[in-house]
C-alpha positions as CSV (number, residue, x, y, z in Angstrom):
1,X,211.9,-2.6,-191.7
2,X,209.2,-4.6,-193.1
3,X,207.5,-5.2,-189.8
4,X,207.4,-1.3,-189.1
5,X,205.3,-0.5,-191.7
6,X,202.4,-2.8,-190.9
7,X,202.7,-1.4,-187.0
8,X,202.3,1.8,-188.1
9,X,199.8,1.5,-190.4
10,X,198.0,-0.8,-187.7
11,X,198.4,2.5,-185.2
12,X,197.1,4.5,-187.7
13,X,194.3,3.0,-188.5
14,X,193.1,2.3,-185.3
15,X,194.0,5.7,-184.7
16,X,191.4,6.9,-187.1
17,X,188.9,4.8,-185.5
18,X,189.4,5.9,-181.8
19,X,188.9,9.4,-183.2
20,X,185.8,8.8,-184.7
21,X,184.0,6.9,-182.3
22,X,185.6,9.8,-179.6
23,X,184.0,12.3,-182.1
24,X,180.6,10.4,-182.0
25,X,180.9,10.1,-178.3
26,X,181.2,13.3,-177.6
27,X,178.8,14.7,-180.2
28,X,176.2,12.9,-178.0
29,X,177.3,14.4,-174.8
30,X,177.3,18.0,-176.7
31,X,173.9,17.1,-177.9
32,X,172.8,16.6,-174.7
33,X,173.8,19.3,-172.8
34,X,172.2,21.7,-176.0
35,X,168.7,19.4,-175.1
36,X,169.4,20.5,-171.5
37,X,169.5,23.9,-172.5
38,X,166.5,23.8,-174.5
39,X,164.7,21.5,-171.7
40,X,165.3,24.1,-169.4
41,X,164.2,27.0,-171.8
42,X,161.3,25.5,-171.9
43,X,160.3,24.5,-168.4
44,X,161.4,28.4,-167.7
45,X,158.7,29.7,-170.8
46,X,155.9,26.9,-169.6
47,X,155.9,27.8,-165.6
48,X,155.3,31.7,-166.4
49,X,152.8,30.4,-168.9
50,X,151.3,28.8,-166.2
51,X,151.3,30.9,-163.5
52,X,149.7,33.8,-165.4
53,X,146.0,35.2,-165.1
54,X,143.8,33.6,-168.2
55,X,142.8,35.9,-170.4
56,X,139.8,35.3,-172.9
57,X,140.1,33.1,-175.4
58,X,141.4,34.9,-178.5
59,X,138.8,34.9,-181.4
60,X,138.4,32.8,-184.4
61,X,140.5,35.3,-186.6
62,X,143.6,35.2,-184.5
63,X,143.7,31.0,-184.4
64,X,145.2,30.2,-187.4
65,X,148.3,32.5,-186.1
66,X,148.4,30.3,-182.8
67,X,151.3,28.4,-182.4
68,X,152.8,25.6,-179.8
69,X,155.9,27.3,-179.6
70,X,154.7,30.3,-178.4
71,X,151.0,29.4,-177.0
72,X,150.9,26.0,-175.6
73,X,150.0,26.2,-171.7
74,X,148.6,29.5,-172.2
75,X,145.7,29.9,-169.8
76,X,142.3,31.2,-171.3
77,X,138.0,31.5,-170.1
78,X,135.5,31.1,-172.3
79,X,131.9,30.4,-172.5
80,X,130.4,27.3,-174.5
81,X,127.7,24.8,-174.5
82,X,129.0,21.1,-174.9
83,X,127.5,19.6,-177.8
84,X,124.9,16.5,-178.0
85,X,127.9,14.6,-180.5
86,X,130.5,11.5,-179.5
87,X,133.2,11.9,-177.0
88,X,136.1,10.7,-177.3
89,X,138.5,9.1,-174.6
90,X,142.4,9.1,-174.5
91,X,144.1,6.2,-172.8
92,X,146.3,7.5,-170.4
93,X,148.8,5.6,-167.8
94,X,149.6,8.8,-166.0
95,X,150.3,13.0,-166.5
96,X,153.3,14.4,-166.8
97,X,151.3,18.1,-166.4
98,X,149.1,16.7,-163.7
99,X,150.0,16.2,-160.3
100,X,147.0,15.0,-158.8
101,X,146.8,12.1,-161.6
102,X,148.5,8.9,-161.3
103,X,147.8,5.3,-162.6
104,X,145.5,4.1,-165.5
105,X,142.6,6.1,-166.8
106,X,141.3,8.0,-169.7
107,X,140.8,11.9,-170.6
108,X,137.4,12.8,-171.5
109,X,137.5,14.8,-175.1
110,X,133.9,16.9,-175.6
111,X,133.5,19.4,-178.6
112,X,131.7,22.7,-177.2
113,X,130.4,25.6,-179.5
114,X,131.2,28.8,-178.6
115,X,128.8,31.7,-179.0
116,X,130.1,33.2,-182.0
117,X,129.1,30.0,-183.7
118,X,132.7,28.4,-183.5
119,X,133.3,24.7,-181.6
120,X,136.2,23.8,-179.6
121,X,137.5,20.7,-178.6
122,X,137.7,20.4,-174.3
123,X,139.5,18.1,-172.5
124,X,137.1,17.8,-169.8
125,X,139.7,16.1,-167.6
126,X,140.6,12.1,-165.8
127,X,138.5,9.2,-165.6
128,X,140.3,6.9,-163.4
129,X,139.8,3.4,-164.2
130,X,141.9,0.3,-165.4
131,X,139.7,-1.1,-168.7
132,X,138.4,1.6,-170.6
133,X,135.0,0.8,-169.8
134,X,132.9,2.8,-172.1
135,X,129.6,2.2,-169.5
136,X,131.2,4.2,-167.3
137,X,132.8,6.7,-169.5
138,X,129.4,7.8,-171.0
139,X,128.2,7.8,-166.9
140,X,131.3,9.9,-166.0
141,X,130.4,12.5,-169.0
142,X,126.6,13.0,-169.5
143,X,126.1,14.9,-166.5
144,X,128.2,17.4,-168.7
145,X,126.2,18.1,-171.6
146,X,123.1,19.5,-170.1
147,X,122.5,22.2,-173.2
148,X,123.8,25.2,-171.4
149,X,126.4,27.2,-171.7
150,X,129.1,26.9,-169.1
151,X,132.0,28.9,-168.3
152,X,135.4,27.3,-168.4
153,X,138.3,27.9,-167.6
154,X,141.6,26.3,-169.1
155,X,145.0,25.9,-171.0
156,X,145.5,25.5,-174.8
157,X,147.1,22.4,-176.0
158,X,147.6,21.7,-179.2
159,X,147.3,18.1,-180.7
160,X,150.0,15.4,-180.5
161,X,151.6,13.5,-183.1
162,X,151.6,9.2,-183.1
163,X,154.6,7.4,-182.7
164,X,155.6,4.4,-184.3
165,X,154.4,2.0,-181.5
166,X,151.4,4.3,-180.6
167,X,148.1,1.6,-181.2
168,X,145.8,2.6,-183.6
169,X,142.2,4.4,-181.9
170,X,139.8,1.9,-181.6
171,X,136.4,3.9,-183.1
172,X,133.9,1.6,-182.0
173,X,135.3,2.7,-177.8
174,X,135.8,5.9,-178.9
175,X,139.6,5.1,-178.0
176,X,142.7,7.0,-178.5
177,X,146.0,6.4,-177.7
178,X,147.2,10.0,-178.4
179,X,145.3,13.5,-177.4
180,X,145.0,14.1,-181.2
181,X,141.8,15.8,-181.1
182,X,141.6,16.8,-185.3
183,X,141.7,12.8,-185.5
184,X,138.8,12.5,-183.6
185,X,137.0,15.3,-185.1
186,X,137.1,13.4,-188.6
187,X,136.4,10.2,-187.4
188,X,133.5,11.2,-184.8
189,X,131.7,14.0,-187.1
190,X,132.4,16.6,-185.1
191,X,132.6,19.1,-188.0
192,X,134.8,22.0,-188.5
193,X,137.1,22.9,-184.8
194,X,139.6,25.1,-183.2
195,X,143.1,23.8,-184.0
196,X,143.8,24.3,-180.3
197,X,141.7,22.1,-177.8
198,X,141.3,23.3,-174.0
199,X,143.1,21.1,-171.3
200,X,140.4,22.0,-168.4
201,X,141.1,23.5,-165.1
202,X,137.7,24.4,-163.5
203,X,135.2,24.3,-163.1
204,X,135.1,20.6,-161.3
205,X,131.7,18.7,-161.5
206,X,129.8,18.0,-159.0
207,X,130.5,14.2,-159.1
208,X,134.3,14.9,-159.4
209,X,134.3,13.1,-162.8
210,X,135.7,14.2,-165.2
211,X,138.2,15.3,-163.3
212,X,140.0,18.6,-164.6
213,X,143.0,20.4,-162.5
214,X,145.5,22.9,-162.6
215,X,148.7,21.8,-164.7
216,X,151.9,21.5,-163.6
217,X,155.2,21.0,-165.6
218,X,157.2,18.4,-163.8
219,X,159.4,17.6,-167.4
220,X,162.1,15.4,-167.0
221,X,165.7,16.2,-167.2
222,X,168.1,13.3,-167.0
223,X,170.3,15.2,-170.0
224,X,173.0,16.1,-167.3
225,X,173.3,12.6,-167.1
226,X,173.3,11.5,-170.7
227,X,176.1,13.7,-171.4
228,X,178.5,12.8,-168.5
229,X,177.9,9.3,-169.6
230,X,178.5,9.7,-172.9
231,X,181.7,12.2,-172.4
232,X,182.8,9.5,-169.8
233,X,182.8,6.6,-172.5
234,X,184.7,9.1,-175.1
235,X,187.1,9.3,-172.3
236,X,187.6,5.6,-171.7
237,X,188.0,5.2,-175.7
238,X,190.6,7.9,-175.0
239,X,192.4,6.4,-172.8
240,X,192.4,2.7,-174.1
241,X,194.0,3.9,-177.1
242,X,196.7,6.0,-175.1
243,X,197.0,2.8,-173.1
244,X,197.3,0.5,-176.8
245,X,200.1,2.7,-178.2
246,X,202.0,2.8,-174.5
247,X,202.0,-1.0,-174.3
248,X,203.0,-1.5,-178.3
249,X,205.6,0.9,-178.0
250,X,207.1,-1.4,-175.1
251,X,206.6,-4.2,-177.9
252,X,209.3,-2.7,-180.4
């Protein structure tokens, strides 16, 4: 009788503790096939984005009410004049937006002032190259800032956020790690700017550099995957606790 209790409280306690790492388990595979959901939301809400006309750039009055959610990937024209002031260059290994962009490079990052007065911030598209070379950088971009206004055509982006591993910019390259282009204004003097900045589609220099292009989303979804994985291992914690009982059962 003495031995019974100890086997039953040893069942139950690992009892408890198959349920709650089944219960973490599949958690994670629920979470995952929500993120699918909302990956998939997205990539829907981004691709008509996309694939619609631009319209004008909405004016300064309606940009504080501008949000990611609901305006990122949004196609607009205008008409500025890139300023005489600093670029700025983002480090870049690749595009997830960009098909025609692979390997190492930087995005060029102008400010341009509208004519209402107001400046944007343009991402005036890739720089291919492996070192950051600021030489050719400032070759790549002068050509660009000849005075006069130019009209553009684009998507609005909004800036991203550095993670924890992200490298701090470098301010003497004019180097940044993320497209975080309220960073660079404080940092470069570019003065007061949309809180938006234009990821450029056209038009293309004539030297091809910068180069600006059509987005595309391409987004990865591997959450399918994630969740059949992590349903499969709540499964096998299942089942070697079925298996446990079974065989201590046999034991008594």
């Amino acid at each position: 009788m003495s031995a019974v209790r100890p086997r039953k409280r040893g069942v139950f306690g690992l009892a408890i503790i198959a349920a709650v790492m089944v219960g973490v388990l599949a958690s994670l595979g629920a979470w995952q096939l929500q993120r699918r959901s909302e990956k998939h939301d997205l990539i829907t809400a981004l691709t008509e984005r996309l694939a619609t006309a631009p319209v004008a750039l909405p004016p300064a009055s309606q940009w504080p009410a501008l949000t990611p959610a609901r305006d990122e990937f949004k196609r607009v024209t205008l008409t500025a004049t890139y300023e005489h002031k600093p670029d700025a260059m983002v480090y870049s290994s690749g595009s997830a937006v960009r098909t025609d962009v692979s390997g190492p490079g930087t995005w060029a990052f102008l400010p341009a002032r509208l004519a209402s007065g107001e400046s944007v911030v343009v991402n005036a598209g890739f720089v291919q190259n492996t070192m950051q070379d600021r030489a050719q950088q400032d070759r790549a971009v002068a050509p660009l800032v000849t005075g006069q206004p130019v009209t553009l055509s684009g998507y609005l982006r909004f800036p991203e956020a550095a993670g924890p591993l992200t490298p701090a910019e470098n301010a003497d390259k004019r180097l940044w790690f993320t497209r975080d282009h309220i960073a660079m204004a404080r940092v470069l003097n570019w003065g007061a700017i949309a809180p938006f900045y234009i990821d450029l589609e056209s038009p293309v220099p004539a030297s091809g550099t910068p180069k600006p292009g059509p987005l595309d989303v391409h987004l990865k979804d591997n959450h399918l995957q994630y969740a059949i994985t992590w349903f499969g291992l709540a499964a096998v914690v299942l089942a070697a606790f079925a298996v446990w009982v079974v065989q201590d059962r046999r034991r008594v």
